[in-house]
N, CA, C and O of each residue as an XYZ file, in Angstrom:
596
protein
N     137.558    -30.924    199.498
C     138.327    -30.264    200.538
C     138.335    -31.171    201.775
O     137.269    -31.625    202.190
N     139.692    -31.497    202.481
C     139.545    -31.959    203.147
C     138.768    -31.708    205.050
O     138.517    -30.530    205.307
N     138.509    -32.554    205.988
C     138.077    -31.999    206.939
C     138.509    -31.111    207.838
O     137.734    -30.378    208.453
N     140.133    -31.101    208.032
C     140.842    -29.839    208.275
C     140.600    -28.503    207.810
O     140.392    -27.437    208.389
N     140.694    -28.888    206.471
C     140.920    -27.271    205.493
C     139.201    -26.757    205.880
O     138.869    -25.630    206.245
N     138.429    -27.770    205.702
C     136.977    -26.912    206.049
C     137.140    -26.342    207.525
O     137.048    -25.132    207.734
N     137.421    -27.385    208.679
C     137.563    -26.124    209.762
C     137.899    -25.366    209.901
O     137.278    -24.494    210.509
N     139.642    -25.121    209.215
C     140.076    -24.100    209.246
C     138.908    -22.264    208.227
O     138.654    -21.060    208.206
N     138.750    -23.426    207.739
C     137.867    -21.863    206.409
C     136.431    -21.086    207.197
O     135.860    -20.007    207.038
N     136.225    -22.296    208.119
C     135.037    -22.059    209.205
C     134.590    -20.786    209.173
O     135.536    -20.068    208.851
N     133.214    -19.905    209.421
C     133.688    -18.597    209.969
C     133.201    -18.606    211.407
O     133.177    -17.512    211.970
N     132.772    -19.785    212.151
C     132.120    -20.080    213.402
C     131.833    -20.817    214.102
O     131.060    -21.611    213.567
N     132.096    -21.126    215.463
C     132.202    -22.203    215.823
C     131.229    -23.179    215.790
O     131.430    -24.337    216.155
N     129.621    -22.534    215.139
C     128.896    -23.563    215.009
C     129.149    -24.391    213.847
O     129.037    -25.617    213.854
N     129.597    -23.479    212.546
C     129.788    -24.601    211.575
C     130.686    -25.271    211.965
O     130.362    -26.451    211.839
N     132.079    -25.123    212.558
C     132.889    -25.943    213.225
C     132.565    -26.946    213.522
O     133.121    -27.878    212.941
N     131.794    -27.181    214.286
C     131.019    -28.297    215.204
C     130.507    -29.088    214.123
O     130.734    -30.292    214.002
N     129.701    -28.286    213.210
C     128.461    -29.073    212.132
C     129.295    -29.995    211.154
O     128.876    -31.016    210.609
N     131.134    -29.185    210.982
C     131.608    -30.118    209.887
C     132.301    -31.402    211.229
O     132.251    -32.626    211.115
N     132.676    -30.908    211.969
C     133.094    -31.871    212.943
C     132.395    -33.088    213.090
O     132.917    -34.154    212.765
N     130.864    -32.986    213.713
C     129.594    -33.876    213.252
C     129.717    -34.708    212.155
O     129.927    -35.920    212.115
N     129.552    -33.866    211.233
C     129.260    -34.562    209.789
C     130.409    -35.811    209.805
O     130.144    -37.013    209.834
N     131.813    -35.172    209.777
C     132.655    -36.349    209.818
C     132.910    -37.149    210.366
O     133.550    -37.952    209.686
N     132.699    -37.579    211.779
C     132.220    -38.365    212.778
C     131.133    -39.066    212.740
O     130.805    -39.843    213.637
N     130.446    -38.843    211.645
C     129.228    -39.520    211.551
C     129.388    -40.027    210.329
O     128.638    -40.966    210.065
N     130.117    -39.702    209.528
C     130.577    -40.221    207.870
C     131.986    -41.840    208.469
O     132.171    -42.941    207.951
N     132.548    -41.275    209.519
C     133.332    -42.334    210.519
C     132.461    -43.491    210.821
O     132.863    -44.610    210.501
N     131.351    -43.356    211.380
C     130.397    -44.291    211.901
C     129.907    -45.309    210.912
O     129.985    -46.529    210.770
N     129.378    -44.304    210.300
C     128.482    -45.068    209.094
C     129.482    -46.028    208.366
O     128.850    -46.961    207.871
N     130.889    -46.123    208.121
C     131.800    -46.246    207.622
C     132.113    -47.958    208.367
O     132.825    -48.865    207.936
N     131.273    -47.894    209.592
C     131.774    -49.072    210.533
C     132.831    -49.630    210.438
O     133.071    -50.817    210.217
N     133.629    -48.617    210.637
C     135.258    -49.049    210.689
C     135.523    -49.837    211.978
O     134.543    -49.888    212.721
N     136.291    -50.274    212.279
C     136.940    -50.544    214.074
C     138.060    -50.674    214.232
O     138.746    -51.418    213.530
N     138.520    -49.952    215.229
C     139.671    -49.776    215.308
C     140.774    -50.970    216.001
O     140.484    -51.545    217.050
N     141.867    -51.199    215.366
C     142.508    -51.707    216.365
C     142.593    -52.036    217.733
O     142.277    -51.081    218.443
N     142.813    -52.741    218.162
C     142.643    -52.949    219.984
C     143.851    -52.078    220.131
O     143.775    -51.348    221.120
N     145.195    -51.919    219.265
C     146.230    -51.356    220.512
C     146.111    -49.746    219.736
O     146.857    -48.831    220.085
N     145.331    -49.623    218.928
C     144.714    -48.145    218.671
C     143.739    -47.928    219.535
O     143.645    -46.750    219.880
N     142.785    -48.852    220.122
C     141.570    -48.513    221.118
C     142.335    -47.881    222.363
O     142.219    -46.755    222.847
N     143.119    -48.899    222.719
C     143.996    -48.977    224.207
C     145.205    -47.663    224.025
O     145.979    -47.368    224.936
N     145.184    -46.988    222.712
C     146.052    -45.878    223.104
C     145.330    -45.048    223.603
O     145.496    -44.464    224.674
N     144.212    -44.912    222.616
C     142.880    -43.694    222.988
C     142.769    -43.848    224.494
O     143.105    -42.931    225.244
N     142.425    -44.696    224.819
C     142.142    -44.730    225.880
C     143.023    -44.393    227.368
O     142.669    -43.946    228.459
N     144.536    -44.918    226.720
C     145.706    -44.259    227.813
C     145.548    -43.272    227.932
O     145.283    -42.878    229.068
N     145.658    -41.843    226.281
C     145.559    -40.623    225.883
C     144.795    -39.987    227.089
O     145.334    -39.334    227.982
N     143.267    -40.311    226.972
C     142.074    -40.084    227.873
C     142.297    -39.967    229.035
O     142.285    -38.940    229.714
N     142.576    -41.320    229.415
C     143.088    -41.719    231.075
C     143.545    -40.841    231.743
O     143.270    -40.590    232.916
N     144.570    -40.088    230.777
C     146.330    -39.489    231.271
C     145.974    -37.749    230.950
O     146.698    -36.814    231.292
N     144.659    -37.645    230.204
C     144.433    -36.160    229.917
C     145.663    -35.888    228.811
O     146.000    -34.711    228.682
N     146.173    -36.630    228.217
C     147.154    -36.210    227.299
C     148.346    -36.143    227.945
O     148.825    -35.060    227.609
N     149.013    -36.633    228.605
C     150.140    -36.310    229.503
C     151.053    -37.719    228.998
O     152.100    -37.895    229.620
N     150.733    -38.659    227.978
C     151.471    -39.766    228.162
C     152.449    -39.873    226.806
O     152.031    -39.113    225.932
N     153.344    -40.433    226.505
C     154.267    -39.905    225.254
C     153.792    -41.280    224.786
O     153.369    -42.297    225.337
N     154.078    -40.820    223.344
C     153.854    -41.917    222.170
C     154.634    -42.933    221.964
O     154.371    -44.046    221.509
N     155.849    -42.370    222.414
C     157.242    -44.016    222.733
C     156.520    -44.694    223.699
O     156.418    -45.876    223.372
N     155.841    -44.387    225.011
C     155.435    -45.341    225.780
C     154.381    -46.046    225.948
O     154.236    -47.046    226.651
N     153.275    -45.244    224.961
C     151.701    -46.006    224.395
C     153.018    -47.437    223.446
O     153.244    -48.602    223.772
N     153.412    -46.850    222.621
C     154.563    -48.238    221.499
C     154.658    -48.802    222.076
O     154.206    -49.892    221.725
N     155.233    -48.778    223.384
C     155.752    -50.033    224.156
C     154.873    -50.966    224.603
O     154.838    -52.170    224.351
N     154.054    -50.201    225.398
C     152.676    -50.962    225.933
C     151.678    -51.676    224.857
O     150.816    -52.541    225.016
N     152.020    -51.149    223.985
C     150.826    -52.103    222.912
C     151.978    -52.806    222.381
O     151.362    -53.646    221.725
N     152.924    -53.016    222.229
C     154.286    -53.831    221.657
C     154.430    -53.724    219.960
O     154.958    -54.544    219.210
N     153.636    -52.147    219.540
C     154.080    -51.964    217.997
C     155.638    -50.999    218.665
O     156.202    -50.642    219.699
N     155.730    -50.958    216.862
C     156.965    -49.652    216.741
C     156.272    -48.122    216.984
O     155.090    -47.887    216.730
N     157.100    -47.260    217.451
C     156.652    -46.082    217.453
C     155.759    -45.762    216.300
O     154.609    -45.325    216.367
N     156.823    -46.191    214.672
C     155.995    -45.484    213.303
C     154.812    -46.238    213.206
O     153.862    -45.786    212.567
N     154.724    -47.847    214.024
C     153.682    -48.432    212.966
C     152.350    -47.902    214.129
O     151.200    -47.826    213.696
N     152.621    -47.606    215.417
C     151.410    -46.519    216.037
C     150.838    -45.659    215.594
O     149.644    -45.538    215.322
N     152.207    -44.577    215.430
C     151.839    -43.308    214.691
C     150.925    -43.594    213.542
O     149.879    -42.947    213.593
N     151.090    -44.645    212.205
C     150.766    -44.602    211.324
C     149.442    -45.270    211.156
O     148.728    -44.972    210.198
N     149.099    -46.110    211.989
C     147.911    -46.971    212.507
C     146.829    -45.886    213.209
O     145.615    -45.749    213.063
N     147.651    -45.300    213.896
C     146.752    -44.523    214.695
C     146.256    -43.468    213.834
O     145.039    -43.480    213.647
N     146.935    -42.554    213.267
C     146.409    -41.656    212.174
C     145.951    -42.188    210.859
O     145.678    -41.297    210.055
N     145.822    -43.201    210.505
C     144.855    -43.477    209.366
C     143.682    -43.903    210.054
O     142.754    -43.439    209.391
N     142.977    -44.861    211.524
C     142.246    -44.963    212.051
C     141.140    -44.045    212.616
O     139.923    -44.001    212.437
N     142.077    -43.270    213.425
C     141.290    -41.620    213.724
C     141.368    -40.609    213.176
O     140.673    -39.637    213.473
N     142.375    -40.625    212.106
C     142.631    -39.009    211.448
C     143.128    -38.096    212.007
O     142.607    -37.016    211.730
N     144.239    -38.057    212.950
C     144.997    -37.136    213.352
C     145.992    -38.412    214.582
O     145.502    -39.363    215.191
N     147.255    -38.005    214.582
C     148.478    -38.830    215.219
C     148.252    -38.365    216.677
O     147.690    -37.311    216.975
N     148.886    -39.510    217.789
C     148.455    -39.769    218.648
C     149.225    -38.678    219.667
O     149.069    -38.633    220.887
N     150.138    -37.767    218.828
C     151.268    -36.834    219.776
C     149.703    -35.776    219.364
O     149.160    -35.119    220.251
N     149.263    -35.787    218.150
C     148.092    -34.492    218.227
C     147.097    -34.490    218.932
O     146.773    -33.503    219.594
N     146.150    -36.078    218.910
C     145.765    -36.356    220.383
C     145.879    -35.857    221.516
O     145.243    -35.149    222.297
N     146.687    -36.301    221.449
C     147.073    -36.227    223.208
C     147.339    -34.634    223.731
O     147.161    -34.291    224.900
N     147.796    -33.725    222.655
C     147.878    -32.448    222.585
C     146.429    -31.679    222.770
O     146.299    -30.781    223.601
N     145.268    -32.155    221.846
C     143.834    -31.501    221.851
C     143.506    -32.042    223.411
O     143.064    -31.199    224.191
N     143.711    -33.461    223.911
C     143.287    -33.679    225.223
C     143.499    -33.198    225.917
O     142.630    -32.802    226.694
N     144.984    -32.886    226.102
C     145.966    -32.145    227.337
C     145.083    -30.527    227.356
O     144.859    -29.947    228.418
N     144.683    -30.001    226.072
C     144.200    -28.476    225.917
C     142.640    -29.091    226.427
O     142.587    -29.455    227.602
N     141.965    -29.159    225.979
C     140.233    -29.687    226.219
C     140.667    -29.450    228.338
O     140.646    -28.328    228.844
N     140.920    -30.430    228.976
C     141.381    -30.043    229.978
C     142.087    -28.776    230.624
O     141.792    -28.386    231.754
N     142.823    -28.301    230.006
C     143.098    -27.168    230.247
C     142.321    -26.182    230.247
O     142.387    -25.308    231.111
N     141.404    -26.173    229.208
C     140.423    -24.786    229.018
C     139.698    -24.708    230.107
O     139.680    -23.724    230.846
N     138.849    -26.073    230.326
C     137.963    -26.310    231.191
C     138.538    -26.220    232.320
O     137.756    -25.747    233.145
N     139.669    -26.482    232.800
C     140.301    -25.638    234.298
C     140.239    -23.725    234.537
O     140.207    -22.969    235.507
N     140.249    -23.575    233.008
C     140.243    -22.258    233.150
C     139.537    -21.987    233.276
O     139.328    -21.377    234.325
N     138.750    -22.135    232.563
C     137.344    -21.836    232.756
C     135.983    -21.703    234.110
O     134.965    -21.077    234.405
N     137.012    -22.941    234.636
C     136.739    -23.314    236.095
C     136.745    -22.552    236.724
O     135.706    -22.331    237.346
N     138.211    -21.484    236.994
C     138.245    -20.233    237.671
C     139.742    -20.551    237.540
O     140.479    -19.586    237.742
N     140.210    -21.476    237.302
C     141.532    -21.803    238.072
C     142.963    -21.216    237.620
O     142.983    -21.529    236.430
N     143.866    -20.713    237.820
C     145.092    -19.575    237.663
C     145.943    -20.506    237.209
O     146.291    -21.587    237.685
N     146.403    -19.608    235.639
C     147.271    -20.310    234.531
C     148.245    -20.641    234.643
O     148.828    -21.310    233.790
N     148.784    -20.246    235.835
C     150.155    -20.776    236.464
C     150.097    -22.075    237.140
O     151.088    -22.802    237.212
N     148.641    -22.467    237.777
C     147.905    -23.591    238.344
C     148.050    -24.557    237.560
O     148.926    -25.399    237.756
N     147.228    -24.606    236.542
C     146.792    -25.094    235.531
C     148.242    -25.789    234.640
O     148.610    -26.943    234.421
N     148.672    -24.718    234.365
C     150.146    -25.408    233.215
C     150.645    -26.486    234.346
O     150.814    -27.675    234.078
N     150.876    -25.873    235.749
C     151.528    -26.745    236.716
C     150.768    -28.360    236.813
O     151.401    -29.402    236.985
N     149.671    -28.285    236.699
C     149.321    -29.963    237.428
C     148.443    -30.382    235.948
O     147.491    -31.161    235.963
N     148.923    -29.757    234.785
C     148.717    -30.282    233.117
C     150.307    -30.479    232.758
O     150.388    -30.400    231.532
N     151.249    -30.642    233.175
C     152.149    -31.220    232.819
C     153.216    -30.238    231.632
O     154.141    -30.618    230.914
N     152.580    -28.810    231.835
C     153.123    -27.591    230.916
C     154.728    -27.135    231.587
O     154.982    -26.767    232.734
N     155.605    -27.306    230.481
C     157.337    -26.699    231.604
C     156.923    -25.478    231.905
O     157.709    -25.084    232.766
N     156.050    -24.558    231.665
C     156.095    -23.271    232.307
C     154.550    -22.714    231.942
O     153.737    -23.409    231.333
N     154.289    -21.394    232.397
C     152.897    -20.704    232.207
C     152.767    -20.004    230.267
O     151.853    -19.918    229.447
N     154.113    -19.681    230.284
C     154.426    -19.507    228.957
C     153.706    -20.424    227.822
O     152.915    -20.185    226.909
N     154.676    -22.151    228.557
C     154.540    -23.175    227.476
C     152.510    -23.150    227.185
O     152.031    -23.314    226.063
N     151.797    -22.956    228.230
C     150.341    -22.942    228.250
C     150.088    -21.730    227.635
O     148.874    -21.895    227.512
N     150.267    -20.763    227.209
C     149.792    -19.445    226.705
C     150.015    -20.091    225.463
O     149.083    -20.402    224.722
N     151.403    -20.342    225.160
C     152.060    -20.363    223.637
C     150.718    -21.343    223.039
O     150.119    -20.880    222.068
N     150.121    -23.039    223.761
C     149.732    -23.492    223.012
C     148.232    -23.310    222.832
O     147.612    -23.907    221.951
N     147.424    -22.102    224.064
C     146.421    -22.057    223.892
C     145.999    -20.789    222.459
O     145.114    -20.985    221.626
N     146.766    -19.736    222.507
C     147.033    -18.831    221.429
C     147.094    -19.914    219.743
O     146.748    -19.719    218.577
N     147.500    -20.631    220.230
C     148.266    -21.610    218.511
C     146.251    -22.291    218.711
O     145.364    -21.790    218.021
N     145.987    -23.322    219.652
C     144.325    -23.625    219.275
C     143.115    -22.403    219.470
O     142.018    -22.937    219.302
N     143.015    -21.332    219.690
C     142.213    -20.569    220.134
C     142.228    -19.021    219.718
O     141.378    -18.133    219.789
N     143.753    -19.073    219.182
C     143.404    -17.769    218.568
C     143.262    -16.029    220.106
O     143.063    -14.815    220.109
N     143.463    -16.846    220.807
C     142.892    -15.859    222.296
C     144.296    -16.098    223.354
O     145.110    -17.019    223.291
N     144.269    -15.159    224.143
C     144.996    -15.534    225.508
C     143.947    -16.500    226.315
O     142.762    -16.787    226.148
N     144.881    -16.840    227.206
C     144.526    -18.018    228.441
C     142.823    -16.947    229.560
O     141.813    -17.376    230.117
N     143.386    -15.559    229.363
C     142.643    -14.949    230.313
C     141.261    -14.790    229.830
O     140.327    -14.833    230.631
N     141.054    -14.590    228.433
C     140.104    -14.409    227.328
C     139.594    -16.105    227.015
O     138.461    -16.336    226.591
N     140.564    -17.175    227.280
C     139.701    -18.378    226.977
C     138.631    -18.476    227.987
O     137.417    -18.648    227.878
N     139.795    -18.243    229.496
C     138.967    -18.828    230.797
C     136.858    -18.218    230.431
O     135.960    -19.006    230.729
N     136.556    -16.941    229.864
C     135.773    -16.223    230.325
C     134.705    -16.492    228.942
O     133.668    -15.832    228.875
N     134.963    -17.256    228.129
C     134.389    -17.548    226.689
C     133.548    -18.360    226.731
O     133.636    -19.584    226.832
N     132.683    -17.700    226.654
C     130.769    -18.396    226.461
C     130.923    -19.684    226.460
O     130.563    -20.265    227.484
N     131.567    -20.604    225.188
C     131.801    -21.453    224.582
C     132.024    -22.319    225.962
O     131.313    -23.321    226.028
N     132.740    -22.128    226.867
C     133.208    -22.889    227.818
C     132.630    -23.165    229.106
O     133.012    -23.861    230.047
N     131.295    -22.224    228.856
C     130.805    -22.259    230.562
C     130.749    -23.864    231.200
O     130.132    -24.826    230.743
N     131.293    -23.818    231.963
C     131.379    -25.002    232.932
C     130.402    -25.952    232.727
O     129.403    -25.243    232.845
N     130.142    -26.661    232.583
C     128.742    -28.082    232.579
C     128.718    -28.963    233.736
O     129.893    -29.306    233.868
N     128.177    -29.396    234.447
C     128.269    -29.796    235.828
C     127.615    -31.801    235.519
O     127.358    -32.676    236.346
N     127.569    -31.814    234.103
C     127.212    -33.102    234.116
C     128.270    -33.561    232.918
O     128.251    -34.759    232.639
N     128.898    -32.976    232.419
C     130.537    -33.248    231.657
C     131.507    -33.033    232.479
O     132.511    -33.742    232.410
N     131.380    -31.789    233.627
C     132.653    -31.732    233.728
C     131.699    -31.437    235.481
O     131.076    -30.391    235.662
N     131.759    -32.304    236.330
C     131.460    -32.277    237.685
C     132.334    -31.459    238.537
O     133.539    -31.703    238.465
N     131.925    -30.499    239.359
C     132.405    -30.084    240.040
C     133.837    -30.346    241.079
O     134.433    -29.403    241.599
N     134.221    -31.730    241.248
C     134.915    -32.307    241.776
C     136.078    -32.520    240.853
O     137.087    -33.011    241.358
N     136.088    -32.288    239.854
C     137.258    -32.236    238.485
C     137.524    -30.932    238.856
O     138.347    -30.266    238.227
């Protein structure tokens, strides 16, 4: 079974985590390395909180859109538009979580509306935006996520 289908079958977010682990560490051991203009997307992705499009990582590393896409998802195991999607959300939660108002939040995460942020936190989370902000799972960390973020 692949590492998707096990998260999805999950019944909790700790095994979540544990198969997450496991495969990240089956990655390691594997001493793969990635591309430099696969390193340097990750790293735009990061930079940008997910806010940066995949035509313009292509350009900047001087592949084709497909041979990114396709480089990039056999390297990390998920394409760099999904990336940049889990980043853009990871940030988001943690604003919510913060205290900060979903209308806030979609606004300076790069969301066309409060909607577009409901629609995609419901699709990763299973919950509304109001029910993420307040979820154990998320309490604030002050040495991941500093107060000044």
């Amino acid at each position: 079974m692949r590492t998707q289908e096990r998260l999805r079958a999950a019944g909790s977010w700790q095994d979540r985590f544990a198969i997450a682990e496991a495969a990240l560490v089956r990655r390691l051991d594997a001493r793969r390395t990635a591309d430099p203009e696969v390193a340097f997307s990750w790293g735009r992705i990061a930079a940008s909180r997910g806010r940066v499009r995949v035509e313009r990582l292509a350009a900047e590393t001087g592949w084709s859109r497909k041979r990114l896409w396709s480089r990039f998802r056999a390297q990390i195991g998920l394409t760099p538009k999904r990336v940049a999607q889990l980043v853009r959300f990871d940030h988001v939660a943690h604003r919510l979580a913060a205290g900060h108002s979903v209308a806030l939040v979609a606004a300076e995460s790069g969301y066309a509306d409060q909607s577009h942020l409901h629609r995609d936190v419901v699709a990763f989370t299973g919950m509304t935006p109001a029910a993420l902000a307040v979820a154990p799972f998320l309490s604030p960390d002050d040495v991941a996520w500093p107060s000044g973020e």
